[in-house]
C-alpha atoms as an extended CHARMM CRD file, in Angstrom:
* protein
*
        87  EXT
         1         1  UNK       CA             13.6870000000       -5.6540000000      -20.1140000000  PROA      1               0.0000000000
         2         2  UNK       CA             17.3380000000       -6.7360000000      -19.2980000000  PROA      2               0.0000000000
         3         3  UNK       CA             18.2630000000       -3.1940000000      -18.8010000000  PROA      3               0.0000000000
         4         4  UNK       CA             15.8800000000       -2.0810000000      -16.7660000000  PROA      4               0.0000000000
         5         5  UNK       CA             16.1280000000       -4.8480000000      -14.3510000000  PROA      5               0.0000000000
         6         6  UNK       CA             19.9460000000       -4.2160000000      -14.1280000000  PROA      6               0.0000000000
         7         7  UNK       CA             18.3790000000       -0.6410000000      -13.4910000000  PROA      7               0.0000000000
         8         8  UNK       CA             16.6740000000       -2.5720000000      -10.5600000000  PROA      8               0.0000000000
         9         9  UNK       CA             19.6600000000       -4.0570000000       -9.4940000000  PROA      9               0.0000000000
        10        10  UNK       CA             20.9940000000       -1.2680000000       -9.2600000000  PROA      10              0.0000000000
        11        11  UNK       CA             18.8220000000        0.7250000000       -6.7290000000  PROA      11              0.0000000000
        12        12  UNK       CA             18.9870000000       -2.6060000000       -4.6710000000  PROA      12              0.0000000000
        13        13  UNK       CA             22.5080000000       -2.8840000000       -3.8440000000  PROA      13              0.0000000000
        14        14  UNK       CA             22.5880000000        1.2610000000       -3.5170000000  PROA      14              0.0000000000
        15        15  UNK       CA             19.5360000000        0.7020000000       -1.0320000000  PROA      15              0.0000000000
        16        16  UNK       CA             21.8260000000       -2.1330000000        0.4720000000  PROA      16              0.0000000000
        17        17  UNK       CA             24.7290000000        0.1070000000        0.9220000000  PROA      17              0.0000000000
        18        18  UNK       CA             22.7860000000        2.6830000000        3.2160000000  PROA      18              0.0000000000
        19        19  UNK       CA             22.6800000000        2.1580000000        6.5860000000  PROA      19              0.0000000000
        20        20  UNK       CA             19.7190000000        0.9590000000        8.7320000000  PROA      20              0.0000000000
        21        21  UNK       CA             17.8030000000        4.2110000000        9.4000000000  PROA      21              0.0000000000
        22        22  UNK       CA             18.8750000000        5.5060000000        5.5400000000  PROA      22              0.0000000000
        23        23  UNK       CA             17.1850000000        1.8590000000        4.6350000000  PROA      23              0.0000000000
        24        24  UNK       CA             14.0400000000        2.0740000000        6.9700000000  PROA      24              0.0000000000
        25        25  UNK       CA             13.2200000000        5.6450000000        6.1900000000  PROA      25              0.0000000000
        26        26  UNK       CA             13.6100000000        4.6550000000        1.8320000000  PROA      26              0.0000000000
        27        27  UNK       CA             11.1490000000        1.3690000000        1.9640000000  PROA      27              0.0000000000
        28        28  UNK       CA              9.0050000000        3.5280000000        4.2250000000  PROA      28              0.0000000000
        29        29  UNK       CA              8.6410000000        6.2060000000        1.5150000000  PROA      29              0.0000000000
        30        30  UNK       CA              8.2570000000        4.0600000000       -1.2150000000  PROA      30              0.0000000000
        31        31  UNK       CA              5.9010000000        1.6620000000        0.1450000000  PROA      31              0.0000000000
        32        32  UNK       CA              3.8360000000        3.6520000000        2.7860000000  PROA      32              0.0000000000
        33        33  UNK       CA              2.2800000000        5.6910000000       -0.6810000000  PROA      33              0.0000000000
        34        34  UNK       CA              2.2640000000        2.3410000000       -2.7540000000  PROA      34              0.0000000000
        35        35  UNK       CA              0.3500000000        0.4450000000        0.4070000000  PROA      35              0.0000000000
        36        36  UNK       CA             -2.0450000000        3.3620000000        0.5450000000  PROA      36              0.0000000000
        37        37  UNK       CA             -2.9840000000        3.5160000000       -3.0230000000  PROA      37              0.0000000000
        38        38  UNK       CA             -3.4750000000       -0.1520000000       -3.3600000000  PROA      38              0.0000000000
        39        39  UNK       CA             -5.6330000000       -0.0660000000       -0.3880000000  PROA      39              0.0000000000
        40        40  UNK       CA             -7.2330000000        2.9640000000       -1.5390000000  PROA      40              0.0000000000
        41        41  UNK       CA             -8.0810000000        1.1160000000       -5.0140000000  PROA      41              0.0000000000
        42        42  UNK       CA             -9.4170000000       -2.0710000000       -3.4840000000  PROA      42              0.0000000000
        43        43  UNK       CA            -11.5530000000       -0.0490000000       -1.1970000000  PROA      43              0.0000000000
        44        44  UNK       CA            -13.2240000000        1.8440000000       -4.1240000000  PROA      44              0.0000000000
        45        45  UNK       CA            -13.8530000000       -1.9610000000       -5.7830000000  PROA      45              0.0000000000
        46        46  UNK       CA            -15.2620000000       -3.2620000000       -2.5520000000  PROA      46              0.0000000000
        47        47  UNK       CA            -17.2360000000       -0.3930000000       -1.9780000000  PROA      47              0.0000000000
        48        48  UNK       CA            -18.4810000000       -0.0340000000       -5.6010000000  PROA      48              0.0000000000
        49        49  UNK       CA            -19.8100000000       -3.7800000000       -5.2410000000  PROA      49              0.0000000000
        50        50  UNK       CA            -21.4450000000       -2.9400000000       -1.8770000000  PROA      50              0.0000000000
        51        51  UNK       CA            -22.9580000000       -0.4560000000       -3.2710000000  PROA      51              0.0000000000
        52        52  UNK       CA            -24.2060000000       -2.0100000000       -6.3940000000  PROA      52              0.0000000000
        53        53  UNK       CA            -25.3590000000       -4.7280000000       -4.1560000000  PROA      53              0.0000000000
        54        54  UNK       CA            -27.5900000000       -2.0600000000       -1.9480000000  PROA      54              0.0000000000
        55        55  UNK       CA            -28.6400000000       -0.0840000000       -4.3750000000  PROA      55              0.0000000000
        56        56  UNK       CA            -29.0300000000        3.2770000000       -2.5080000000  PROA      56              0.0000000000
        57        57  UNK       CA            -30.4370000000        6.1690000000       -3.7830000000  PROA      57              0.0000000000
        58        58  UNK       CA            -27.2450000000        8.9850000000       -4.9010000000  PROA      58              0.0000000000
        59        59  UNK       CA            -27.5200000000       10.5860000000       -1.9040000000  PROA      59              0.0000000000
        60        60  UNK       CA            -26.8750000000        7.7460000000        0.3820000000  PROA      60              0.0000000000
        61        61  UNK       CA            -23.6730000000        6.5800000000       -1.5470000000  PROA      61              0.0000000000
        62        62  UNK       CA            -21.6030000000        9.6790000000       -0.2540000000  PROA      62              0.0000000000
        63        63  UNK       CA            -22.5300000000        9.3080000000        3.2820000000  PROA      63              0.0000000000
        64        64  UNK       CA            -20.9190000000        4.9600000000        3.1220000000  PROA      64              0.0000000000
        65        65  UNK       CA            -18.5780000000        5.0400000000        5.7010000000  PROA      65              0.0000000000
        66        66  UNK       CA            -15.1390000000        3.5690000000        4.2510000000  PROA      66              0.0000000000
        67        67  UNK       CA            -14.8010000000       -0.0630000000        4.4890000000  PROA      67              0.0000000000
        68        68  UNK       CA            -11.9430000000       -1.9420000000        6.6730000000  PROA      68              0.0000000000
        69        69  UNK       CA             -9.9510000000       -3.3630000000        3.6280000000  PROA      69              0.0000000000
        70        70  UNK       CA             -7.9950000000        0.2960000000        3.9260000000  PROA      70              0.0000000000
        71        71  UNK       CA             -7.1540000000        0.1740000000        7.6240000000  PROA      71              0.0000000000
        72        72  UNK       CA             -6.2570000000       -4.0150000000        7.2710000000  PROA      72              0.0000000000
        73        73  UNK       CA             -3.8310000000       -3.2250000000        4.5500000000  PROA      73              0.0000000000
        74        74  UNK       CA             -2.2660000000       -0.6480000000        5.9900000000  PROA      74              0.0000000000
        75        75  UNK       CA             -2.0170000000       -2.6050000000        9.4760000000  PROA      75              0.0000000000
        76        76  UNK       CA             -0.7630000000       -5.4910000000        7.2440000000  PROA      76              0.0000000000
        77        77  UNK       CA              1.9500000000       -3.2550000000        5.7130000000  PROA      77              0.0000000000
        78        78  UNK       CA              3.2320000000       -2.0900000000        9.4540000000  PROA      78              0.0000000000
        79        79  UNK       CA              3.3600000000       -5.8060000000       10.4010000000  PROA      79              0.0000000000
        80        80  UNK       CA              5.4560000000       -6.7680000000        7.2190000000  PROA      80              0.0000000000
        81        81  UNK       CA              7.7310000000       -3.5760000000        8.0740000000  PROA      81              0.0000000000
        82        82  UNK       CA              7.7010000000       -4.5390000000       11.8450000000  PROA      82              0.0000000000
        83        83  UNK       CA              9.1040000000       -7.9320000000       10.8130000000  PROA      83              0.0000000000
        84        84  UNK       CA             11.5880000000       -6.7040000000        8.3070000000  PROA      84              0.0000000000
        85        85  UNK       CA             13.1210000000       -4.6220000000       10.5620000000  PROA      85              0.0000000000
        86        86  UNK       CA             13.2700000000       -7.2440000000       13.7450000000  PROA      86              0.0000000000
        87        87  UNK       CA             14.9500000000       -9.8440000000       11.0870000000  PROA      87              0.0000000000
């Protein structure tokens, strides 16, 4: 554990180093995929109880639009950026 959080360290400080657009374009890649599969995960969880809930026939369960929890995270994540980067 100790070594991989020096490991962590590590990338921090070399993250720190860069310069603002280096920084910004980094967290963007690492987080933009990370915020998309989390939402994409929670979506399939609210969806699967909505859908349990309903209980539609197989054919309906393809044509469920997807839910809002995708497009809220990912508006969260731009806010949390938009913040970080007017600090």
């Amino acid at each position: 554990m100790e070594q991989a959080l020096r490991w962590w360290d590590g990338v921090e400080l070399w993250v720190a180093g860069q310069g603002f657009v280096p920084q910004v374009v980094l967290i963007l890649a690492a987080a933009v995929p990370l915020a998309w599969f989390a939402a994409g995960a929670l979506d399939r969880v609210v969806s699967h109880g909505q859908i349990r809930d309903q209980k539609l026939p197989v054919s309906g369960r393809a044509a469920l639009p997807k839910s809002w929890v995708t497009w809220s995270l990912l508006l969260l994540l731009g806010l949390v950026l938009l913040g970080w980067m007017t600090r």
